[in-house]
Structures are given as C-alpha cells and as structure tokens.
C-alpha positions as CSV (number, residue, x, y, z in Angstrom):
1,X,19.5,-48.1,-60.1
2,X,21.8,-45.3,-60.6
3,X,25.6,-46.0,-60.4
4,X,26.4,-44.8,-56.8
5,X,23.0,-45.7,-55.1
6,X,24.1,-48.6,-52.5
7,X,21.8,-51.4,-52.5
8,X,22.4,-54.8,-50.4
9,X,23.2,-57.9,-52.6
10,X,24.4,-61.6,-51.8
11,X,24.9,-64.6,-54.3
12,X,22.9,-67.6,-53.6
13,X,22.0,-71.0,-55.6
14,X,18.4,-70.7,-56.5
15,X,15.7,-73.9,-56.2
16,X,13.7,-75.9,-58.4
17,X,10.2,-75.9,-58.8
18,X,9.5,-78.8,-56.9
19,X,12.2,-78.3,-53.8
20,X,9.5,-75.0,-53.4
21,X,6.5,-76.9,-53.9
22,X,7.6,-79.0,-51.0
23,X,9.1,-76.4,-49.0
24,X,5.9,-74.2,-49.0
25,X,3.9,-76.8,-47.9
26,X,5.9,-77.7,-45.2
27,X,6.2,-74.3,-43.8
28,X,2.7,-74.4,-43.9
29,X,1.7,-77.3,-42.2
30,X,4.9,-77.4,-39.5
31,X,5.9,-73.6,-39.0
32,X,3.9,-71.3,-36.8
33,X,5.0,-68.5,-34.1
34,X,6.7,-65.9,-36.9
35,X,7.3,-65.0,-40.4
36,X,7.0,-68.1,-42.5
37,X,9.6,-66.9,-45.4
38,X,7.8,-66.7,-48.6
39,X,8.3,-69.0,-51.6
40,X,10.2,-66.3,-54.1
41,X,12.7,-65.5,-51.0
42,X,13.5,-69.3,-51.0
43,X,17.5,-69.9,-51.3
44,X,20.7,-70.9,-50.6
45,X,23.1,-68.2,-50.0
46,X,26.3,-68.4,-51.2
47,X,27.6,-65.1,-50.1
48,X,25.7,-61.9,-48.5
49,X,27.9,-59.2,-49.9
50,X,25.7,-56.6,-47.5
51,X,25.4,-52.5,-49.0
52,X,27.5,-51.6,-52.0
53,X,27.5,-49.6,-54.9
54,X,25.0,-50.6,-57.7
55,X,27.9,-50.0,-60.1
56,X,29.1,-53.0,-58.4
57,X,26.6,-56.0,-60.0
58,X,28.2,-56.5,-63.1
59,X,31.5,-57.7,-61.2
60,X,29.9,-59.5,-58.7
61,X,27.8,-61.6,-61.6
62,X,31.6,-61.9,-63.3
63,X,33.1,-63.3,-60.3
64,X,29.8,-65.7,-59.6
65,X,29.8,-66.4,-62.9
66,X,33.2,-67.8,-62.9
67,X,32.8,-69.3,-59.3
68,X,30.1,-71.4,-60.9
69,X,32.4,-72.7,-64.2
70,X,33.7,-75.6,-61.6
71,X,30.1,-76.4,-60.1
72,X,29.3,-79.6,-61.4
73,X,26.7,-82.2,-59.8
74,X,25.6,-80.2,-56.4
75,X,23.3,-82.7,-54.9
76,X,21.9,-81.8,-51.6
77,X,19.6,-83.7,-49.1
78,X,17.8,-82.3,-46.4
79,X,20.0,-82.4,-42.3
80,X,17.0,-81.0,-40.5
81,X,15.4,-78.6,-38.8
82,X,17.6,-76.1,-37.0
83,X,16.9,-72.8,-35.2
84,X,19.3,-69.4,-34.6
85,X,18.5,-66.5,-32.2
86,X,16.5,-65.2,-34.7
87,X,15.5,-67.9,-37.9
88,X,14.1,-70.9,-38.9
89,X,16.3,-72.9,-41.0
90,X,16.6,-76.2,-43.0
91,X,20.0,-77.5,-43.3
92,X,21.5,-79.7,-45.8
93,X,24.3,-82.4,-46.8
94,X,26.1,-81.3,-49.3
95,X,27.0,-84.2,-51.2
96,X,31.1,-84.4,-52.1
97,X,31.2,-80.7,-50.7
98,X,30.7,-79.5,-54.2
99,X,28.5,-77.2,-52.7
100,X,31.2,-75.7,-50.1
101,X,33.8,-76.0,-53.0
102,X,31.2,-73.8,-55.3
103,X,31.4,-71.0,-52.2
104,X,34.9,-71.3,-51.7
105,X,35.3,-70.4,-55.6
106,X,33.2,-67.4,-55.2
107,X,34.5,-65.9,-51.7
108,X,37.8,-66.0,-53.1
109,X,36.9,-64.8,-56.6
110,X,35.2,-61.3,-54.2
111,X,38.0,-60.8,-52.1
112,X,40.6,-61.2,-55.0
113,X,38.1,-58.0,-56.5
114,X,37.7,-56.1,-52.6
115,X,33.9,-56.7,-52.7
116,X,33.5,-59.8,-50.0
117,X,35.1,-59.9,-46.4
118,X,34.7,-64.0,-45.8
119,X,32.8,-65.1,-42.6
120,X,34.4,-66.6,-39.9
121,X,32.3,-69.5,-39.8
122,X,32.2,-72.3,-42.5
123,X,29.7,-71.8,-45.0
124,X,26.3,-74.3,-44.2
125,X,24.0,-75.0,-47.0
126,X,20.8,-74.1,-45.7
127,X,17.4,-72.2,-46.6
128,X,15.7,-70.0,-44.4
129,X,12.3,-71.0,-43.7
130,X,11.1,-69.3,-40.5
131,X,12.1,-65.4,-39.4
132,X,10.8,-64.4,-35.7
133,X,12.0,-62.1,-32.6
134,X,11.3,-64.5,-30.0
135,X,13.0,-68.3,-30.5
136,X,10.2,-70.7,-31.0
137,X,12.0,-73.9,-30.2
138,X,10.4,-75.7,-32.9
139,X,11.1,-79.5,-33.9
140,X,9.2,-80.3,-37.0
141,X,9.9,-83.5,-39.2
142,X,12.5,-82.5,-41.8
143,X,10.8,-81.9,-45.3
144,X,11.0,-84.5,-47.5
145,X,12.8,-83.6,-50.1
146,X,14.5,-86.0,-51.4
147,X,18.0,-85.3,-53.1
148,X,18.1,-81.9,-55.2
149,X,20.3,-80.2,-57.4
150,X,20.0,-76.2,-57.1
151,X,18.4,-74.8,-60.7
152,X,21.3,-71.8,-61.2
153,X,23.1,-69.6,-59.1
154,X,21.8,-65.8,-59.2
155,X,23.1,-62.0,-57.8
156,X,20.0,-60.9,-55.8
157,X,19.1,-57.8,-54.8
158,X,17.8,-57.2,-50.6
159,X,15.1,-54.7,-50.2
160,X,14.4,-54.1,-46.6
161,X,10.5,-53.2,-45.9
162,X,8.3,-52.9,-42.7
163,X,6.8,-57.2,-43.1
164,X,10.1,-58.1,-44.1
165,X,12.9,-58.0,-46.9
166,X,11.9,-58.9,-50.4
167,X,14.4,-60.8,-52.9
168,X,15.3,-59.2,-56.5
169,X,17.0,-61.5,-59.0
170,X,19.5,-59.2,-61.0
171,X,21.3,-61.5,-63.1
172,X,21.7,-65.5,-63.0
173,X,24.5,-67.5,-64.0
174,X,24.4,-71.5,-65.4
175,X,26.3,-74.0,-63.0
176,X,28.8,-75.9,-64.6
177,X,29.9,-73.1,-66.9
C-alpha cells in the first residue's frame, strides 16, 4: 500500500479458535435467507475508523496498542440473537465492562490523534454473523459458547468486493500490554 492510497480500517478484538469453531457451525445450522459471514471475517469491532490514508496504520496500531495496555480479563458470554435493518448479529455481556472500558481507551486514544470521530451510540460487543437486504426476522437459539476471552486485538484492513467485504489483519497487538 502506497502512503496516500486510502484504504478502510477499524480495530476489533479477534476470536479464539474454538468461539469460531462454534460460531461457524451455528451459522450453519441456524442462519439462512442471506450472506452467512465467513469464519476469517469473525470479530468484535472495537472501532470502524472508515477510508484514510494508508500512511495512517502505524498510529492507529500505536494508539490500539496502547488502548489494549489496560485490557485485562475480557470475558464475554453470549446475549442473543439480534437483527439490524441490514445484519445478523450475536450480542454479548461483557463481563465488568472491561470490554467497553478497552473501547473507551481506544476512541479516546483516536480522537486525541484526529483519526476517529466517536459514535453516538454506546459501543455493543457483538459479532456479525448474518449480512442480507431484506430483514429475515430470524430467532435462532443463541450459540453456545460458553464464556470467552477475545485472543488479541488487531488493525484490519476492509476490502469491499461484488459477494461481500473481505477482512485483512495488518498488525495485532497483545491485550494486557
């Protein structure tokens, strides 16, 4: 990527194994009228930082990087099932808001640097599981996943194509520092 190409990034917590294991077999079994989301694009955005500079990634993996120092002990269980206008999702508690207090970290950390305008709405731990046009008002039994710790936290590149986007990890950063 050349310095001034603009590319779409967002920080998000990435999975274990075995929280995708169960996740792609429950999309599989449960999900149906759309675009199941595929295993690698499996996560838990922090913060969608949309089209900037490629020059850009090594201060956004700084300021995630230092976000993350004060992550100890995320622990999330599954919500439910929940649908938007336009996606599938699985929500989660986020156990002692360590989770929101990670994202906190990190949309001040970007602002403080001009590369994140925060959302108006709270941050909700969630993965997106299901992507369609038309709402399928779908109530599947929540996976069961158990209680889960995200593996690391990574800056991940968006590359928009005809069937969907596709996910890039650029760089990933240790939780807990």
């Amino acid at each position: 990527m050349a310095g001034g190409e603009r590319i779409r990034l967002f920080c998000a917590l990435r999975l274990p194994d075995d929280v995708l294991d169960v996740l792609e077999s429950w999309s599989e079994r449960h999900l149906s009228d759309g675009r199941v989301v595929s295993r690698r694009n499996l996560h838990v955005t922090l913060a969608f930082l949309g089209s900037r500079p490629a020059d850009e990634v090594p201060a956004v993996t700084s300021a995630l990087g230092a976000a993350a120092v004060g992550a100890h002990d995320l622990r999330f269980a599954v919500r439910g099932y929940r649908e938007t206008r336009s996606v599938g999702m699985v929500t989660f508690d986020d156990e002692g808001n360590r989770g929101r207090e990670l994202a906190e970290r990190l949309f001040d950390v970007l602002e403080g640097l001009g590369l994140y305008r925060r959302e108006a709405r709270p941050w909700l731990p969630h993965v997106t599981v299901l992507r369609f046009r038309e709402r399928p008002r779908l109530s599947p039994p929540p996976p069961e996943l158990g209680e889960f710790s995200p593996s690391d936290a990574a800056v991940y590149l968006s590359r928009l194509r005809s069937d969907g986007a596709q996910y890039e990890v650029l760089e990933t950063v240790a939780l807990g520092g």
